[in-house]
C-alpha positions in Angstrom: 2.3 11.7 -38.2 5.0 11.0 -40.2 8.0 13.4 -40.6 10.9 12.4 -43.1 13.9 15.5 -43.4 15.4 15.4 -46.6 19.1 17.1 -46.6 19.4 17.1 -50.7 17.0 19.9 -51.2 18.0 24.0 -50.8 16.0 27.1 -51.2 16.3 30.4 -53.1 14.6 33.3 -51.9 13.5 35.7 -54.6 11.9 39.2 -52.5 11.5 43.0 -53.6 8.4 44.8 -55.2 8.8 43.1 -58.7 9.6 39.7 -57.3 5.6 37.6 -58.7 6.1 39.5 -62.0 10.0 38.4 -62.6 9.1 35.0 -61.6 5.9 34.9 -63.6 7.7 36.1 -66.7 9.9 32.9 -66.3 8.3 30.3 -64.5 5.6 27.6 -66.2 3.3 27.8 -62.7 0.7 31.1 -62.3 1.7 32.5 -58.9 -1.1 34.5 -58.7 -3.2 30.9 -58.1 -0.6 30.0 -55.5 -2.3 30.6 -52.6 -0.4 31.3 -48.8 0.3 28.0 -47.3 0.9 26.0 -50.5 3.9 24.8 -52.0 2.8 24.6 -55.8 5.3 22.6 -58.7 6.8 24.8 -61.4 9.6 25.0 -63.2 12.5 26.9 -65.7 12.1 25.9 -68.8 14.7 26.1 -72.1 13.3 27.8 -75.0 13.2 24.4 -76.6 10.3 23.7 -73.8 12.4 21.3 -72.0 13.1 21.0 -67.9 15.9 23.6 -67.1 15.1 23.5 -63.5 12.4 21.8 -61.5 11.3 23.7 -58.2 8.6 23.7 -55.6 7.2 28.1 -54.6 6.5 28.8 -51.6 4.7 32.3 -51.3 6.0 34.7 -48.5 4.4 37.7 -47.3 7.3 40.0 -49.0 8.5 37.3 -52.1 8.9 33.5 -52.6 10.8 30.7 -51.5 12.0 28.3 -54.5 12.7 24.6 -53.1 15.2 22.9 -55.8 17.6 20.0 -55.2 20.2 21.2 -53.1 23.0 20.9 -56.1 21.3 22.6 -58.3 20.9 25.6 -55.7 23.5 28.0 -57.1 22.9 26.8 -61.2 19.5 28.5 -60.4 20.3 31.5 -58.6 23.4 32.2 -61.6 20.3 31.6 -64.0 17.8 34.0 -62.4 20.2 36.3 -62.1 20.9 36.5 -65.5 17.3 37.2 -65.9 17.2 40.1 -63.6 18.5 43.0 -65.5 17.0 45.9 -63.6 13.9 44.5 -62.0 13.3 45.7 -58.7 14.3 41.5 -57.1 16.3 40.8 -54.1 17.9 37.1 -55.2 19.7 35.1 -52.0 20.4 31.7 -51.2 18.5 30.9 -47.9 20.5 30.3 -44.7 19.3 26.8 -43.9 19.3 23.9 -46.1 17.2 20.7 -46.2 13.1 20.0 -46.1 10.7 18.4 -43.3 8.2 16.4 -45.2 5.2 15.1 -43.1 2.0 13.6 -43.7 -0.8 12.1 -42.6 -1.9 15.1 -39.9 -1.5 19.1 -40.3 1.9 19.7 -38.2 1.9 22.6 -35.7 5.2 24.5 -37.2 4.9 26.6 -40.0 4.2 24.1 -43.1 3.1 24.5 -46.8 0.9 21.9 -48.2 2.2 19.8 -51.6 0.3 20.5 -54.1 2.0 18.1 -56.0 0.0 15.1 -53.7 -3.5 17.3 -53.5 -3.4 16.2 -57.1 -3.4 12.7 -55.5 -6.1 13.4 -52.4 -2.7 12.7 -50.3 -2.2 16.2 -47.8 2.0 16.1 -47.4 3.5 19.1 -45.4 6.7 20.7 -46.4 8.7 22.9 -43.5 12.2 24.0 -44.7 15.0 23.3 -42.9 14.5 20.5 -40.3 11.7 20.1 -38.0 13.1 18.2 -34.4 11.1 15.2 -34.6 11.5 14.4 -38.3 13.3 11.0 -39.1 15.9 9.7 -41.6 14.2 7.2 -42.9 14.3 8.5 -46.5 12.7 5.1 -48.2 8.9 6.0 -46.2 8.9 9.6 -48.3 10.1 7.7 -51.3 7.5 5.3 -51.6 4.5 8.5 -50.8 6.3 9.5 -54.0 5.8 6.8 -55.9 2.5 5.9 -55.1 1.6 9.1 -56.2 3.1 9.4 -59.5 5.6 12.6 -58.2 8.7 12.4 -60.3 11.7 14.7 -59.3 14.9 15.6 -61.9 17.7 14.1 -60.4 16.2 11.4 -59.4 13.7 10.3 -62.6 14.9 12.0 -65.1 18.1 14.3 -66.4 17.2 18.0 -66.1 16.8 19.3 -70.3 15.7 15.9 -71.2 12.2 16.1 -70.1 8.9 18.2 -71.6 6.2 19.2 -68.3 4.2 16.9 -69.9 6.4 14.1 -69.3 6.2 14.6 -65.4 2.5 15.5 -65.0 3.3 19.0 -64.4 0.5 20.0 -67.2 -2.1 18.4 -64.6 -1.1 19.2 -61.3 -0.6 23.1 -61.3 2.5 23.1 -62.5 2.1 25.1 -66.1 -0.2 27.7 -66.7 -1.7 27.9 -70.2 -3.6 30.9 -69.7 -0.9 33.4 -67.8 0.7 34.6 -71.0 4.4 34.0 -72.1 6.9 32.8 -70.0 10.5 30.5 -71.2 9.5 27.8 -73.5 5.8 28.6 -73.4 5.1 28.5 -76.8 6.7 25.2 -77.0 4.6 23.5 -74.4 1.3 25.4 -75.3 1.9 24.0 -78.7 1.9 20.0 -77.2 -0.9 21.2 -75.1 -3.6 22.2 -77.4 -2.2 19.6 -80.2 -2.2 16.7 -77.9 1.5 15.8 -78.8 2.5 14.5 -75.1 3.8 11.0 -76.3 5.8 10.6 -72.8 4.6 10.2 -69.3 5.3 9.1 -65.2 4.2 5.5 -65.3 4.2 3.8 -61.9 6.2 0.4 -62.4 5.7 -2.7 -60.6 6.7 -6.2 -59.9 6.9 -9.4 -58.1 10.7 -9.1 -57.1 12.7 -6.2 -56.3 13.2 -4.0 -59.6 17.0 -4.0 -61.4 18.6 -0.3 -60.9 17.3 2.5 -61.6 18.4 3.1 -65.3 18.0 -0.2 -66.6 16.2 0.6 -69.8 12.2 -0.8 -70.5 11.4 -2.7 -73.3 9.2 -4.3 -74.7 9.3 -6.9 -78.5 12.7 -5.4 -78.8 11.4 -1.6 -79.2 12.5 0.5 -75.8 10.0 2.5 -73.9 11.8 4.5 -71.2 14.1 4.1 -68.0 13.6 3.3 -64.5 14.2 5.8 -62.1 13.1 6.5 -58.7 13.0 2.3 -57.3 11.9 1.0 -54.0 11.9 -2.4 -53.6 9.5 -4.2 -56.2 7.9 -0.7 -56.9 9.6 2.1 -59.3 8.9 5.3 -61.4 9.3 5.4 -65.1 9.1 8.1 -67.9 7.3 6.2 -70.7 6.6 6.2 -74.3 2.8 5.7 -73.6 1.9 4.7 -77.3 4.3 1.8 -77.1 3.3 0.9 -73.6 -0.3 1.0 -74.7 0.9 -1.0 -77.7 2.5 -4.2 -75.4 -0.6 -3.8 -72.8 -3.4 -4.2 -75.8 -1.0 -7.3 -77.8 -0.3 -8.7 -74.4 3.8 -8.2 -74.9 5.6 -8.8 -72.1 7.2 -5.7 -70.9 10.8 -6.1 -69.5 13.1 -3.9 -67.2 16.4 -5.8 -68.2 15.4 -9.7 -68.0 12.3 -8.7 -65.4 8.8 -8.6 -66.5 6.6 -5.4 -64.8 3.8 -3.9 -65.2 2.8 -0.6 -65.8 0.0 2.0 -64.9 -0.6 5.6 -65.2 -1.5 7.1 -62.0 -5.2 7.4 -61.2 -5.8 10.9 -60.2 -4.5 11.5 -64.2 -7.2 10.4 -65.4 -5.2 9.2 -68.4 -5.1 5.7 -70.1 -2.4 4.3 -72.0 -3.9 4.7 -75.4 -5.2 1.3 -77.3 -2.9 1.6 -80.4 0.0 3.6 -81.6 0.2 5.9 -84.0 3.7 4.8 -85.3 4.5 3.9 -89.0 
C-alpha cells in the first residue's frame, strides 16, 4: 500500500448553514453529487472562464474541506471571502497542512477517495495532514499522476491561463453543466455545447529523459504547448490537439526542444486527437 505525504498542499474549511449553496454559487463542480468519502476536482473560475483556483472538496458532516496548493491557501480564502457578503459561512484556514496520498488498498484512517483517478479505474486515497507511515518519495505519486492524465496548476499550467477543458475537468466531475450559474459558467457552457475545447492534457513520452518542464512543443515549426509535470522519459503536456492531430496524421516529427516524443490523450477520455485541423 503505498502512501506518499505531500507538504505543498493546504486546506480551507468553509462550514455554517449556507456553506453547499455559497460554494455551489461559485464553484464549477455540483456538490450535491459529491458524495461522503470522496474528494471530487473543482475549481474558481474568472468570469473570462479561465482557472482562478484549482481545488479538490472534501464533504464534512457540518461544511467542506477545499485542498489547494499550499501557496495559494490564503489567495483563496481573501477570494472567498470577498464572495461572502452576508451568507450564513464560517471561512478558516485549517490547522494542519499537507496530504497523505495512498493507493493501491483502502487505508484504515479516515480517507477520501480521488475522484480525479476513479475517472482512470485507479482508487487513490487522500487523508489531510500526514498519515505515520506515509513516505517522501514524491516521484511514486508523480508518476500515478501522469499515468493518469491528472494535471495540477502550479505544476502544468499557470493558474488564469487554462479553460476546465484544457485539464479534463469537463470529464471527470469537475464542472457541472446542469447546476445553474456559477463564475465563468456561461463561458465554459458555451465551449461545451459548441465543441470549442481546442486544448487538452496529453501524456508525453520518450526514449530519453524529457528536457525541463517548460521547454515548448513543436512540431514543422508551428508550437503546440509546454511540458509540464516530467518524470524521467514520461511528462504531462497541455496541447493544441488540432495541431497534434495534424503532425500524428502527416507523420511530423513532434519535438520538445531538439527531442522527438510522442503524444496520446489518456484512455479513460475517450478522446482522439482529431484527423485534420480546422486552421486556415
Amino acid at each position: 500500500m503505498p502512501a506518499v505525504f505531500l507538504e505543498n498542499r493546504a486546506f480551507l474549511k468553509v462550514a455554517g448553514a449556507e456553506a453547499a449553496h455559497f460554494l455551489n454559487n461559485l464553484l464549477t463542480a455540483d456538490l450535491g453529487l459529491i458524495e461522503p468519502g470522496q474528494a471530487a476536482p473543482s475549481a474558481l473560475l474568472t468570469p473570462q472562464g479561465k482557472i482562478l483556483f484549482d481545488m479538490l472538496v472534501y464533504p464534512l458532516a457540518d461544511g467542506y474541506l477545499l485542498e489547494v496548493a499550499s501557496d495559494e491557501q490564503e489567495a483563496l480564502l481573501r477570494r472567498l471571502t470577498l464572495y461572502k457578503l452576508r451568507a450564513a459561512v464560517t471561512l478558516t484556514a485549517a490547522e494542519f497542512t499537507g496530504v497523505t496520498v495512498i493507493w493501491d488498498e483502502a487505508p484504515t484512517e479516515s480517507a477520501f477517495q480521488d475522484r480525479r483517478f476513479t475517472a482512470a479505474s485507479d482508487t487513490v486515497w487522500r487523508v489531510p495532514g500526514r498519515v505515520n507511515s506515509a513516505g517522501a518519495d514524491v516521484r511514486l505519486y508523480t508518476a500515478l499522476r501522469i499515468k493518469a492524465g491528472v494535471a495540477e496548476a502550479g505544476l502544468d499550467y499557470p493558474l488564469q491561463d487554462a479553460y476546465p477543458h484544457d485539464v479534463l475537468l469537463d470529464l471527470n466531475g469537475g464542472v457541472s453543466f446542469k447546476k445553474g450559474c456559477y463564475v465563468g459558467q456561461e463561458v465554459v457552457s458555451r465551449m461545451h455545447h459548441r465543441k470549442m475545447a481546442r486544448r487538452r492534457i496529453a501524456i508525453v513520452s520518450a526514449d530519453t529523459a524529457l528536457p525541463a518542464t517548460g521547454t515548448e512543443l513543436r512540431a514543422d515549426g508551428k508550437p503546440l504547448g509546454t511540458l509540464g509535470t516530467i518524470l524521467d522519459n514520461m511528462g504531462l503536456a497541455i496541447v493544441r490537439i488540432d495541431r497534434t492531430g495534424d503532425a500524428i496524421t502527416n507523420g511530423t516529427p513532434i519535438l520538445a526542444g531538439d527531442q522527438a516524443v510522442r503524444l496520446h490523450l489518456p484512455a479513460w477520455t475517450g478522446l482522439d486527437f482529431p484527423a485534420a485541423s480546422d486552421e486556415d
